[in-house]
N, CA, C and O of each residue as an XYZ file, in Angstrom:
704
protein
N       2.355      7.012    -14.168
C       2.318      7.984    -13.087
C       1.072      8.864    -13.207
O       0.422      9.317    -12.265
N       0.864      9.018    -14.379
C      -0.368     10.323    -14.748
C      -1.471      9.628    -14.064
O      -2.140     10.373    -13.349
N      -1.929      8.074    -14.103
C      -3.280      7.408    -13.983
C      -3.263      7.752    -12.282
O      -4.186      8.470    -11.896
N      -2.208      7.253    -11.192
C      -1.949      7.738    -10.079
C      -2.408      8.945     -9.789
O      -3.463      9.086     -9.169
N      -1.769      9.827    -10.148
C      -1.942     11.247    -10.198
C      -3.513     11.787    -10.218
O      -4.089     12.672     -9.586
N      -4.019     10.668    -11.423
C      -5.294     10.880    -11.447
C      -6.233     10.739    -10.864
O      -7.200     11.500    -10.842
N      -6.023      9.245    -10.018
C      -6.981      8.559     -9.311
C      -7.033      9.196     -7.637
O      -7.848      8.932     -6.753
N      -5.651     10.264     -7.597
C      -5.461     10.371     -6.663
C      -6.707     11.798     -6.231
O      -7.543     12.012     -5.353
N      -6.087     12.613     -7.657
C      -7.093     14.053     -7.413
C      -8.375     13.663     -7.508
O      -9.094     14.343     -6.775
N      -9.105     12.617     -8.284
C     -10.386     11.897     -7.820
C     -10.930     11.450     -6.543
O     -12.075     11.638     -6.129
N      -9.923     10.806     -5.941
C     -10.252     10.561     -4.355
C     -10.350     11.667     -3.383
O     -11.125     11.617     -2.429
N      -9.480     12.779     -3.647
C      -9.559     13.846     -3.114
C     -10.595     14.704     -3.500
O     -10.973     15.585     -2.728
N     -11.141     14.540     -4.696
C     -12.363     15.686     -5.213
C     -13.869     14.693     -4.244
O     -14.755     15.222     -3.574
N     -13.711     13.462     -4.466
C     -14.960     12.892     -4.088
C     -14.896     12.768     -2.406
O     -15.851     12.095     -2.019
N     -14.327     13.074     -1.671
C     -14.170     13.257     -0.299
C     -15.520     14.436      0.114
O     -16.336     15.107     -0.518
N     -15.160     14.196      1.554
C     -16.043     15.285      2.361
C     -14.534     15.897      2.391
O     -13.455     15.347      2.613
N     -14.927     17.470      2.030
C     -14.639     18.969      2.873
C     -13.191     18.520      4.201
O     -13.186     17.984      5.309
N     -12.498     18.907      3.597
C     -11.712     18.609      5.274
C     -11.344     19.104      6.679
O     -10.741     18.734      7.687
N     -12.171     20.340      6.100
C     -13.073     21.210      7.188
C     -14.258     20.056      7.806
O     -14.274     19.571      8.937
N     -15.097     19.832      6.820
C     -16.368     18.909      7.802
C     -15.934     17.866      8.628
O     -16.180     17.782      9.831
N     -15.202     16.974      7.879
C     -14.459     15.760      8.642
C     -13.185     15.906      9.217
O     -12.186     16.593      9.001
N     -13.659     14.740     10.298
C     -12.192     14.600     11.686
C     -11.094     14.270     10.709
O     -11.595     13.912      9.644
N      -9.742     14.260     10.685
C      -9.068     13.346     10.544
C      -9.127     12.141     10.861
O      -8.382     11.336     10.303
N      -9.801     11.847     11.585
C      -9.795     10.301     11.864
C     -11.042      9.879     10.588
O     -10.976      8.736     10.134
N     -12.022     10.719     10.113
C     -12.797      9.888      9.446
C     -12.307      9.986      8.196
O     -12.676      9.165      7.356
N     -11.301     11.111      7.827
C     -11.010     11.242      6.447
C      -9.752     10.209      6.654
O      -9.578      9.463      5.690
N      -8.957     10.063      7.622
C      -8.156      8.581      7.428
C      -8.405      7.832      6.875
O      -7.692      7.499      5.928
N      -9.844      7.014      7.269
C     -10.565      5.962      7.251
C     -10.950      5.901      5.847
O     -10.904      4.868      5.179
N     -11.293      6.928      5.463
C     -11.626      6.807      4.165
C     -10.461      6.503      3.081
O     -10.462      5.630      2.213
N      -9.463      7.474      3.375
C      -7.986      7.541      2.205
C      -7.240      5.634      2.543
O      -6.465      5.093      1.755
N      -7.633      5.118      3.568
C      -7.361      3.818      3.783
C      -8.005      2.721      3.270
O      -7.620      1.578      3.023
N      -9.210      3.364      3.142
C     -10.510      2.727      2.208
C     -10.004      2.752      0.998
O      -9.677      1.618      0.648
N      -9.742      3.783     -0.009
C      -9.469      4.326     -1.187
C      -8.071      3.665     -1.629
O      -8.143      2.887     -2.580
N      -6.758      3.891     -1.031
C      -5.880      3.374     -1.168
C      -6.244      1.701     -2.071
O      -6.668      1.624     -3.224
N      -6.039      0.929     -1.471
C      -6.500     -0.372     -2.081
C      -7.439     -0.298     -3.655
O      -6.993     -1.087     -4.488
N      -8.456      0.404     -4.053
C      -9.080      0.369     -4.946
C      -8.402      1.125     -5.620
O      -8.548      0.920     -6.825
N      -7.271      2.432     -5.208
C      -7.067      3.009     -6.561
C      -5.806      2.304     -7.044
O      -5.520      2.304     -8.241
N      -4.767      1.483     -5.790
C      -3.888      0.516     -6.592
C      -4.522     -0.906     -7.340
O      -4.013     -1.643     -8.185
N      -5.557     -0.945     -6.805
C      -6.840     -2.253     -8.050
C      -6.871     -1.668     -9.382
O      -6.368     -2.304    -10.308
N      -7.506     -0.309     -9.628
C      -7.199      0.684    -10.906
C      -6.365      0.252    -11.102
O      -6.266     -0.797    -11.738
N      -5.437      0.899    -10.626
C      -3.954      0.940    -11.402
C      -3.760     -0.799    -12.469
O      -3.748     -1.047    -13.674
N      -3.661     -1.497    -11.418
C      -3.264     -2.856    -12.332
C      -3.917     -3.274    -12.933
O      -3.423     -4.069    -13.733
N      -5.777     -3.025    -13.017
C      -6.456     -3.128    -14.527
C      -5.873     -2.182    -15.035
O      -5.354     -2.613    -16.065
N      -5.582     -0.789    -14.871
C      -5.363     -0.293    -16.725
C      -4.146     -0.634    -16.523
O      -4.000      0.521    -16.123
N      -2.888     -1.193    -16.380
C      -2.171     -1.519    -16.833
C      -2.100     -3.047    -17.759
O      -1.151     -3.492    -18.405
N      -3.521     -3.654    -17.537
C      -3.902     -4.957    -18.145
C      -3.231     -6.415    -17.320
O      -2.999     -7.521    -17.809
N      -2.979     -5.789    -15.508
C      -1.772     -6.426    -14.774
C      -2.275     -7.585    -13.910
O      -2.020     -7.741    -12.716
N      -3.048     -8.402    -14.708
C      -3.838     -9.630    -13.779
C      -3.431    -10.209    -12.718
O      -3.998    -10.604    -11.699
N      -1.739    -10.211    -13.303
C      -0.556    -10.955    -11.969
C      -0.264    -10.192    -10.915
O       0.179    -10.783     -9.931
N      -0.430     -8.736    -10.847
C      -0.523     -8.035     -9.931
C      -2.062     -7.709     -9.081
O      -2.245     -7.174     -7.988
N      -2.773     -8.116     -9.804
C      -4.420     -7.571     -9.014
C      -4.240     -8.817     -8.099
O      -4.574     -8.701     -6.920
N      -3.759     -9.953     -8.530
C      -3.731    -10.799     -7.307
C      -2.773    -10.714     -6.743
O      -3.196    -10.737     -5.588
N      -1.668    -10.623     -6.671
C      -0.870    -10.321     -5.906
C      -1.183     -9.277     -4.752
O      -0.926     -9.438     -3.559
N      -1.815     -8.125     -5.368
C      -2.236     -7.105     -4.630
C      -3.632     -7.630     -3.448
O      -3.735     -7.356     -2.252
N      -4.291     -8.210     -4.068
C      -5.405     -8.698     -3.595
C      -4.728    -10.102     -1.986
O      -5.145    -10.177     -0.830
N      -3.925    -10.707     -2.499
C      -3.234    -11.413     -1.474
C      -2.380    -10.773     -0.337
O      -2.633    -10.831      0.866
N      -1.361    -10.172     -0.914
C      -0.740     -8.925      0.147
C      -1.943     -8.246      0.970
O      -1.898     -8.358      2.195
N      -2.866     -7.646      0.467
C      -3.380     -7.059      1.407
C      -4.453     -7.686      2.467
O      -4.828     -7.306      3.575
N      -4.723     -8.597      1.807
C      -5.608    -10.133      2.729
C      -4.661    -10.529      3.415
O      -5.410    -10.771      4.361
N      -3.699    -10.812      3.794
C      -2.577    -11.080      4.262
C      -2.425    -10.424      5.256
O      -2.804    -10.924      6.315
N      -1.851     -9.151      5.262
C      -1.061     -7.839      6.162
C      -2.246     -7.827      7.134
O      -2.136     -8.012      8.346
N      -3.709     -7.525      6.297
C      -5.010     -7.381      7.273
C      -5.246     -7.966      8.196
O      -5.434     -7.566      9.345
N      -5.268     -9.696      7.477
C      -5.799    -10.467      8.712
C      -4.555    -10.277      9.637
O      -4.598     -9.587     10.655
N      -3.365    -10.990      9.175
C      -2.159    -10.915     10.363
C      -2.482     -9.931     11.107
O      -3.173    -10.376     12.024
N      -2.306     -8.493     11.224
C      -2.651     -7.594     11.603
C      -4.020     -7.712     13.145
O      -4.066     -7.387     14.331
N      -4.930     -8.389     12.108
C      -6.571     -8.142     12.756
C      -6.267     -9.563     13.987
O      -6.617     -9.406     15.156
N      -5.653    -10.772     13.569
C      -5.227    -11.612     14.644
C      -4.423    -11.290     15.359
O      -4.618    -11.577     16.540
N      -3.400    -10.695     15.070
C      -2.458    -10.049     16.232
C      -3.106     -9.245     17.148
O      -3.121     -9.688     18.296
N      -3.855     -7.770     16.877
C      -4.601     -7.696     17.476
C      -5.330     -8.302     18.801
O      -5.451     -7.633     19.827
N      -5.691     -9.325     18.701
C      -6.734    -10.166     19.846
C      -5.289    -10.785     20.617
O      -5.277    -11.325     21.723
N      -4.684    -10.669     20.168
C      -3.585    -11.573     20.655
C      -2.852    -10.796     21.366
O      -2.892    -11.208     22.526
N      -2.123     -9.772     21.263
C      -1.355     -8.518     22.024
C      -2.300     -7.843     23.190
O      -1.847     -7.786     24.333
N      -3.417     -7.407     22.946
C      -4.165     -7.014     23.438
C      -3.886     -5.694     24.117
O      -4.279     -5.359     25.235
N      -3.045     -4.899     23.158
C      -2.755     -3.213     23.788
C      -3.698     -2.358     23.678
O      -4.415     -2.104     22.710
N      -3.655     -1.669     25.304
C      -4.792     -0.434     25.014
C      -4.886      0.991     24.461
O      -3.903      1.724     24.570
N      -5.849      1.368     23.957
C      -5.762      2.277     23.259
C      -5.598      3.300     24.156
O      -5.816      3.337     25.367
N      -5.151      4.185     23.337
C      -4.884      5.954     23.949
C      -5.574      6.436     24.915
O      -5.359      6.792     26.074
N      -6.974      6.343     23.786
C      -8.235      6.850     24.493
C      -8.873      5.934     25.071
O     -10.082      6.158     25.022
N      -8.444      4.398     25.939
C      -8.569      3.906     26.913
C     -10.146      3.027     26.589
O     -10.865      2.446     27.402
N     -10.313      3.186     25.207
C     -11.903      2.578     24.881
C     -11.808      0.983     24.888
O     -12.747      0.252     25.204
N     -10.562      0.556     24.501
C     -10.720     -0.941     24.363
C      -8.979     -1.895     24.535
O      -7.982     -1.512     25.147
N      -9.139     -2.930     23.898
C      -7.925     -3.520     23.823
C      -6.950     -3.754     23.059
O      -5.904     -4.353     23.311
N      -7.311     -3.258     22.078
C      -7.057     -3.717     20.357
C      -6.619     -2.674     19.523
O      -6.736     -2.477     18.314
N      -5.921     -1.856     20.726
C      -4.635     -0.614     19.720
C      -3.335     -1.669     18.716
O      -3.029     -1.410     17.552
N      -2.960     -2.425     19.248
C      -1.997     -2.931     18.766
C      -2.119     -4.244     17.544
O      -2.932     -5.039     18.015
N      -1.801     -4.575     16.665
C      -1.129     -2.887     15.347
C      -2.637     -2.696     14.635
O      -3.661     -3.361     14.790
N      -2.410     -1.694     13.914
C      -3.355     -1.250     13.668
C      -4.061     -1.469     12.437
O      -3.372     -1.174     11.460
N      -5.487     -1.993     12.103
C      -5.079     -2.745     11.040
C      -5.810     -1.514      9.910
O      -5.463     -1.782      8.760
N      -6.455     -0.623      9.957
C      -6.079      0.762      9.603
C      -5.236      1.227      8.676
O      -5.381      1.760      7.576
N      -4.180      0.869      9.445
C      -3.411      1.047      9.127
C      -2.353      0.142      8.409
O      -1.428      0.515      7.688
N      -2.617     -0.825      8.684
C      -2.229     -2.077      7.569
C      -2.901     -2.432      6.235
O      -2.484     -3.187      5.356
N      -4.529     -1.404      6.305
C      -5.015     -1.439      4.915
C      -4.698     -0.061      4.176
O      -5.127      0.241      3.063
N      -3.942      0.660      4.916
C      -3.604      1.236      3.889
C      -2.188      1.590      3.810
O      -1.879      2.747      3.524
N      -1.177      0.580      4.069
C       0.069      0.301      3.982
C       0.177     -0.671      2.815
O       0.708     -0.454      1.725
N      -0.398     -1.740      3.220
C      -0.442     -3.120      2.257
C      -0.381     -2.495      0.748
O       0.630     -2.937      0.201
N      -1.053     -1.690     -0.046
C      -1.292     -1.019     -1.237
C      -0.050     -0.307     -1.829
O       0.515     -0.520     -2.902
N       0.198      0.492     -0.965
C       1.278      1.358     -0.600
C       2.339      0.293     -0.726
O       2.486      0.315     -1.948
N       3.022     -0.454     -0.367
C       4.108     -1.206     -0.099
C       4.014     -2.143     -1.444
O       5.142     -2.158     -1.938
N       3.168     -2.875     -2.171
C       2.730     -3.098     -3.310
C       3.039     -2.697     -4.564
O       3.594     -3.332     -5.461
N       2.373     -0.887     -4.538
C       2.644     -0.167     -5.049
C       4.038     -0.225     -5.586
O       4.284     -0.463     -6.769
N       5.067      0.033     -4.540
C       6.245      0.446     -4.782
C       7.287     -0.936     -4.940
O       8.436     -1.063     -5.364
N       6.461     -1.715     -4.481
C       7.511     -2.974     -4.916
C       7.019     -3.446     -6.109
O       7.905     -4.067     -6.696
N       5.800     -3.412     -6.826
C       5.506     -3.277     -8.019
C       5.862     -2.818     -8.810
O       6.587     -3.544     -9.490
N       5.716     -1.710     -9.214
C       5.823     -0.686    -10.216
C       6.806      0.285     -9.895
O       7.094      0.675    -11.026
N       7.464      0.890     -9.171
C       8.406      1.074     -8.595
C       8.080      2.604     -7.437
O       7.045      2.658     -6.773
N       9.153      3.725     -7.389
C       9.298      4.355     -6.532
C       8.277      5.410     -6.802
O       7.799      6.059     -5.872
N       7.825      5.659     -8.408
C       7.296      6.662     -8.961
C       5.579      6.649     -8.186
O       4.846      7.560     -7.802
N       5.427      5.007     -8.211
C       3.735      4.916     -7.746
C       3.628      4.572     -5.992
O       2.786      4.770     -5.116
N       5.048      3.922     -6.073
C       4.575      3.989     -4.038
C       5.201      5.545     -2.983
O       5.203      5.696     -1.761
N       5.555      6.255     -3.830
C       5.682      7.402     -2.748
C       4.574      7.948     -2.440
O       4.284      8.208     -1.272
N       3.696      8.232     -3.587
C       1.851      8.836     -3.057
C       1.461      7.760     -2.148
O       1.315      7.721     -0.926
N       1.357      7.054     -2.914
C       0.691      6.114     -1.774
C       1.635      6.384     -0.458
O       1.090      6.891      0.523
N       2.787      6.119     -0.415
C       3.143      6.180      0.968
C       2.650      7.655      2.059
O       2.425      7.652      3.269
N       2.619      8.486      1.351
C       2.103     10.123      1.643
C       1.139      9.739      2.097
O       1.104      9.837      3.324
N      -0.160      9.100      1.390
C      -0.862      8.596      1.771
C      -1.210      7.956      2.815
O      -1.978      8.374      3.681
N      -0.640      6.863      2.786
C      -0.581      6.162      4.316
C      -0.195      6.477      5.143
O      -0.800      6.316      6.202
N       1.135      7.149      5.081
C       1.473      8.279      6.157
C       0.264      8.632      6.585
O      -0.440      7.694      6.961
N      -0.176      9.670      6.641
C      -1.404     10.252      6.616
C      -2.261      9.312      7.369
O      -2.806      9.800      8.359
N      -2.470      8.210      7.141
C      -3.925      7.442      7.676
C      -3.196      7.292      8.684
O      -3.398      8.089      9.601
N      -2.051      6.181      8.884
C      -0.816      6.320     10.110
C      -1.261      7.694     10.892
O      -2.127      7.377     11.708
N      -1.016      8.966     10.941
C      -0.681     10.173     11.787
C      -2.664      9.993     12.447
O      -3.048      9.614     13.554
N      -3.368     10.373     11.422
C      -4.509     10.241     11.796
C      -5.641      9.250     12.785
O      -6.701      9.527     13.347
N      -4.831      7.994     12.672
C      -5.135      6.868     13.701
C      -4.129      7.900     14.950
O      -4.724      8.498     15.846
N      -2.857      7.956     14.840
C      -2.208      8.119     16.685
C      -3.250      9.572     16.666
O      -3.893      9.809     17.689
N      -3.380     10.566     15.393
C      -4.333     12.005     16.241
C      -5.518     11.780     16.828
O      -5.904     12.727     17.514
N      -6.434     10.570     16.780
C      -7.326     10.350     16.891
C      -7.293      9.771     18.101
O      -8.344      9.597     18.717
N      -6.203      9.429     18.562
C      -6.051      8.646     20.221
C      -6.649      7.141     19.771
O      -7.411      6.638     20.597
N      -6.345      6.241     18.350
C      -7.321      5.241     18.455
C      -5.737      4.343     18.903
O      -5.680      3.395     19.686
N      -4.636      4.924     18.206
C      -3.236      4.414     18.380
C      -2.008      5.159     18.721
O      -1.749      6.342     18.500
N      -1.234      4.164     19.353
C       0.207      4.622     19.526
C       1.066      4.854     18.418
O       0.813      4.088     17.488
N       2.150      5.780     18.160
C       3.145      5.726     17.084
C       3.532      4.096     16.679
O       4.006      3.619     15.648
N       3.170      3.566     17.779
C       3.893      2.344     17.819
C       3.384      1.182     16.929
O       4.050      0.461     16.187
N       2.133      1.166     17.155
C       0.781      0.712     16.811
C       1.179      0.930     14.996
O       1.578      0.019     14.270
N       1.003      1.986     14.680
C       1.259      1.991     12.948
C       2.180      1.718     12.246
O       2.240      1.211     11.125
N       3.361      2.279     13.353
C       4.752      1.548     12.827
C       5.190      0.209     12.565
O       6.057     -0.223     11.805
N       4.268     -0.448     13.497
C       3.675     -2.258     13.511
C       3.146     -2.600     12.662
O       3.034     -3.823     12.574
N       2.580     -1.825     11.665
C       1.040     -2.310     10.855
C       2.232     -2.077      9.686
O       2.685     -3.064      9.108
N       2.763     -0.601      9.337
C       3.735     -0.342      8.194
C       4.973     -1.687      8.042
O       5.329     -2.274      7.021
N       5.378     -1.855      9.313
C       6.324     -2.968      8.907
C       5.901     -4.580      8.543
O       6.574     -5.411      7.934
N       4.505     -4.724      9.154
C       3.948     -6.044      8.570
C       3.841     -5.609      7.147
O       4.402     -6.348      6.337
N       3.327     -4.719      6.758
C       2.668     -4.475      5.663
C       3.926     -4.645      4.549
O       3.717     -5.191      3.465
N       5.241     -4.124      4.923
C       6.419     -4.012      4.329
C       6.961     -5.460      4.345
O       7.322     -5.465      3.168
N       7.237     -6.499      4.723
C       7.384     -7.572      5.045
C       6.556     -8.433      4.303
O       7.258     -9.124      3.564
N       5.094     -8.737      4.163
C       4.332     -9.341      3.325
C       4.413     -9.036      1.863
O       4.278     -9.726      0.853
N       4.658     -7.873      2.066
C       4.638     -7.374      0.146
C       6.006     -7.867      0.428
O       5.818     -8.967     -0.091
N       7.103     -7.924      0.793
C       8.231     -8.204      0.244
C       8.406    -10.487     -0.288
O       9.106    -11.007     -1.156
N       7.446    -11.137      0.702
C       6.676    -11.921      0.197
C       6.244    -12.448     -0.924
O       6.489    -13.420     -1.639
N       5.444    -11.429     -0.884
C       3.994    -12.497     -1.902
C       3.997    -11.031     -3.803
O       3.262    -11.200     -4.776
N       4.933     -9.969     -3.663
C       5.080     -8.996     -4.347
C       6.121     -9.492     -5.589
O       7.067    -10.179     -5.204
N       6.047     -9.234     -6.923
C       7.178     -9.582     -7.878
C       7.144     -8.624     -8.623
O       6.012     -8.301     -8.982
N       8.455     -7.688     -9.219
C       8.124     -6.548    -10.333
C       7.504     -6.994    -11.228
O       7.283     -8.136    -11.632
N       7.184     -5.877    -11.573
C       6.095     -5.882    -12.845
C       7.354     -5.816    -13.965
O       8.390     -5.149    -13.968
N       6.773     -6.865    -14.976
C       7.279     -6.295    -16.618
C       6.319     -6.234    -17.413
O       5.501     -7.141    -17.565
N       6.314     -5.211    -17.975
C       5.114     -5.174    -19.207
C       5.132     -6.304    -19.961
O       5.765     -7.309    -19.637
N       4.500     -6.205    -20.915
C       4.372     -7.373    -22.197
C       5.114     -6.722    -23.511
O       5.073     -5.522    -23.785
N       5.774     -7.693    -24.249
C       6.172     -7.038    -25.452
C       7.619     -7.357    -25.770
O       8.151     -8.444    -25.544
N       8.041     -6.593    -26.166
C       9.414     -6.610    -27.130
C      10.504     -6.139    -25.861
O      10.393     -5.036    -25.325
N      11.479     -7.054    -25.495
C      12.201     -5.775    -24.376
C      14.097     -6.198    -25.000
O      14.037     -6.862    -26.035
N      14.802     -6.066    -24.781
C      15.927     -5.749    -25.414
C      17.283     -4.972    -24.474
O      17.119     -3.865    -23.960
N      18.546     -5.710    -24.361
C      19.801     -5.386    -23.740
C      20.893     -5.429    -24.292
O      21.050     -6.209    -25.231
N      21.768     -4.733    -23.923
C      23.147     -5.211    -24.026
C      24.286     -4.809    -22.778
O      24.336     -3.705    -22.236
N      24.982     -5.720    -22.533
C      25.700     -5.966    -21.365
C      27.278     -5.743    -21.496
O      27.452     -6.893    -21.899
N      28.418     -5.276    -21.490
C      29.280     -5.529    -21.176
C      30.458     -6.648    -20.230
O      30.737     -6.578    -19.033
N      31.028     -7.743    -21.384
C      31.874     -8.644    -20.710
C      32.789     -8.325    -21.092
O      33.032     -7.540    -22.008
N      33.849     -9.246    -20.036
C      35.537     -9.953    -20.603
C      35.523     -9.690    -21.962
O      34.703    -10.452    -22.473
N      35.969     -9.071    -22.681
C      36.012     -8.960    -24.376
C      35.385     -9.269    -24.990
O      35.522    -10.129    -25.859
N      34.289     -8.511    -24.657
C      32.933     -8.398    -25.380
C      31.274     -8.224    -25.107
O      31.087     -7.534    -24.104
N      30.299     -8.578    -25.610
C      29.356     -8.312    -24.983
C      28.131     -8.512    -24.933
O      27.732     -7.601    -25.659
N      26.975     -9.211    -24.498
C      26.398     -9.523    -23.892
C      24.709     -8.859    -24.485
O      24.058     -7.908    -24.052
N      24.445     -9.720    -25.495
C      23.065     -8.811    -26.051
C      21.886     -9.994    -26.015
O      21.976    -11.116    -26.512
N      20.850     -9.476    -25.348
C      19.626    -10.628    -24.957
C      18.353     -9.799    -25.954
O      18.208     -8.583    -25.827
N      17.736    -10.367    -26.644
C      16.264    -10.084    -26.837
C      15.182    -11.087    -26.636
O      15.375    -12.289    -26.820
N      13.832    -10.493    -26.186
C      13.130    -11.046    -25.298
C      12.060    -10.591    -25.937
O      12.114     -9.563    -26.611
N      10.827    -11.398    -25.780
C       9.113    -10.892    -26.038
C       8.622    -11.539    -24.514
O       9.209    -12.428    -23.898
N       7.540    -10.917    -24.158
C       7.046    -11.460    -22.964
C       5.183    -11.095    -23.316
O       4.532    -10.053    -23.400
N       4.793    -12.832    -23.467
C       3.146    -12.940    -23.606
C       2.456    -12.267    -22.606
O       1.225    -12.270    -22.595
């Protein structure tokens, strides 16, 4: 949780001012960021099976996302084009987020989800999308990680005991 924590007040120290920038550009950015600081995360955890995993989920959610797109062809708010619908914005910084928490568990995908929240609100403040639009991108994004996502177990020594029918149930385990 601390490395999270960490990577998080880093992204926030290395930002523009949030006075200088729109929400829409500081979205763009925390959507940017998202993805690399859950990449962190699974190098220092030494989590090879997750950097790809992570790396697939979010290649995944994106493109789906970026083809749907051309394909729906909803207009935006602010009436600039065709390609409000879903948002893929917002699917890069869901995909991480959804990862996150099906990974490692609730402790590392709630920031992130705050997070994405956030890029989510900032796409509909920006008039680039509808509520609808992100809620589209969050549920692909939720759906693929549920996919191509497997918990994490560390490596090492791990150890149980279970309760049966008269008696009980003790496993020990090493994992390379």
């Amino acid at each position: 949780m601390r490395p999270l924590l960490a990577a998080i007040a880093l992204l926030l120290a290395s930002m523009q001012s949030a006075a200088a920038a729109s929400s829409e550009t500081l979205g763009t950015d925390v959507a940017i960021a998202l993805p690399v600081i859950a990449g962190g995360i699974t190098l220092y955890k030494d989590d090879w099976k997750g950097a790809a995993q992570l790396t697939v989920d979010t290649v995944a959610t994106v493109g789906i996302a970026y083809g749907l797109k051309h394909v729906i062809r909803e207009q935006r708010p602010d009436k600039s084009d065709f390609q409000s619908m879903p948002s893929d914005t917002s699917a890069l910084a869901f995909a991480p987020a959804n990862f996150l928490w099906d990974r490692y568990g609730w402790q590392y995908g709630v920031p992130a989800y705050a997070a994405a929240t956030f890029v989510a609100w900032s796409r509909v403040d920006a008039q680039k999308h509808h509520w609808y639009d992100v809620t589209a991108s969050a549920a692909l994004a939720f759906g693929v990680s549920k996919i191509f996502t497997t918990r994490y177990q560390a490596r090492g020594l791990s150890y149980g005991v279970a309760p049966t029918d008269g008696g009980a149930y003790a496993s020990l385990d090493y994992r390379f």
